[in-house]
Steps between C-alpha positions, in 0.01 A plus 500: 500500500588777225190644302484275165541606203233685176616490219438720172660474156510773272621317148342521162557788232698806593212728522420778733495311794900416422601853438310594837714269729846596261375914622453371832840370537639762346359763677532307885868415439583849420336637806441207717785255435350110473201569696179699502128542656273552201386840766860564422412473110146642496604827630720552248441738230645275242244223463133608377209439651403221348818357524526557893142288523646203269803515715292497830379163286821310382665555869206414639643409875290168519800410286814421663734400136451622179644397204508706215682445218847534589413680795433331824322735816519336874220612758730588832397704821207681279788590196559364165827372433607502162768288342633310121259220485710133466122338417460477085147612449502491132589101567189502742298696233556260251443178678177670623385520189598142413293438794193697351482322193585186629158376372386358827268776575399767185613830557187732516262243741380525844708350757455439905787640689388245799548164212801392649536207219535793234776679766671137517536477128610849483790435793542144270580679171675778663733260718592274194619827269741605803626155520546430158687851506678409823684192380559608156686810595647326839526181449401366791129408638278761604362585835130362523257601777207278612150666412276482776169572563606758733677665245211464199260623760763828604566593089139436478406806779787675368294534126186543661591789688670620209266449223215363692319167408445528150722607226584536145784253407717721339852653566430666800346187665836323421694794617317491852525116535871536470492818766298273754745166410766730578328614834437092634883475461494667888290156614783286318767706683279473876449109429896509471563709815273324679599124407180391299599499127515250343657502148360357191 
C-alpha cells in the first residue's frame, strides 16, 4: 500500500511566504531543473538565513503535496518536485472563507478538533459549494462520497495532530480542515481498491 497522502495549502495574501516559494522556484529550476532537496537550497548562498529556516518549514518532508498558489511541489524519493499547479486556490480561498463566516460557528471561539459533528458540518458545507459549482459549470451531477465515521474520526486525528485539541476558529482552522479532508481522500481511494465503498 503507497504512503498516504499530507497535505498543506499555502493560499491567502501574496505576502512573504509567496515571494519565498516564487525564489525557490526560481532559483531550483535554474540550477536544479523541476526538482530539489531543501539541503540542495539551504546551502546556497542566495537565500538568507532566515529564509533557509522558513524554507526548512514550508517543505517540511512530513508533507508529501503542496499547493501553493499556482505552484504545486510533489514529495518523491526524498526530492521536491515542482510543477504549474491545475488546483485554483484563490477558488478554495474564497469558499474557505464562505465557510468561516458561515455563521454556524463564530469566528474567534474555541473549538474541539476531536467534535466530529462540527468536522461533519464543515465536510457538509464544503461538499454542497463544490456541487453547486460542479453542476453549474458541468452540467451534470456531481460526484458525492459517503461520510463515514471512519473518515470523521481520520480528519479528526489529522487536526489534532496538526493543531492539537483545541483551537481558535479562524482561517487557519478552516485552512487545516480542508488539508486533512484532502488527506482522508486516500481511505476513499483504498475502500475503492479494495471493494468496500459504497457511494452516497
Amino acid at each position: 500500500m503507497s504512503i498516504r497522502r499530507r497535505s498543506s495549502f499555502l493560499i491567502g495574501a501574496k505576502g512573504d511566504d509567496y515571494h519565498l516559494v516564487q525564489k525557490v522556484i526560481d532559483v531550483s529550476r535554474e540550477l536544479y531543473g523541476n526538482e530539489f532537496s531543501v539541503n540542495d537550497l539551504t546551502a546556497l548562498g542566495q537565500f538568507t538565513r532566515s529564509e533557509k529556516k522558513h524554507l526548512r518549514r514550508i517543505f517540511d518532508d512530513n508533507y508529501t503535496i503542496i499547493y501553493a498558489w499556482d505552484a504545486q511541489f510533489d514529495y518523491e524519493d526524498g526530492k521536491w518536485k515542482y510543477r504549474k499547479s491545475a488546483y485554483d486556490t484563490e477558488n478554495a480561498m474564497r469558499k474557505l472563507l464562505i465557510l468561516l463566516n458561515s455563521k454556524k460557528f463564530l469566528p474567534g471561539t474555541t473549538v474541539s478538533t476531536s467534535n466530529l459533528s462540527l468536522i461533519r458540518t464543515l465536510i457538509s458545507e464544503w461538499d454542497a459549494m463544490f456541487v453547486r459549482e460542479w453542476e453549474m459549470s458541468r452540467g451534470d451531477e456531481a460526484p458525492r462520497y459517503e461520510i463515514t465515521w471512519e473518515i470523521l474520526q481520520f480528519i479528526s486525528d489529522n487536526m489534532q495532530q496538526r493543531l492539537g485539541e483545541y483551537s481558535v476558529f479562524n482561517f487557519d482552522f478552516v485552512k487545516t480542515f480542508l488539508e486533512a479532508y484532502y488527506d482522508s481522500f486516500d481511505l476513499v481511494f483504498e475502500k475503492i481498491i479494495f471493494g468496500t465503498y459504497k457511494p452516497k
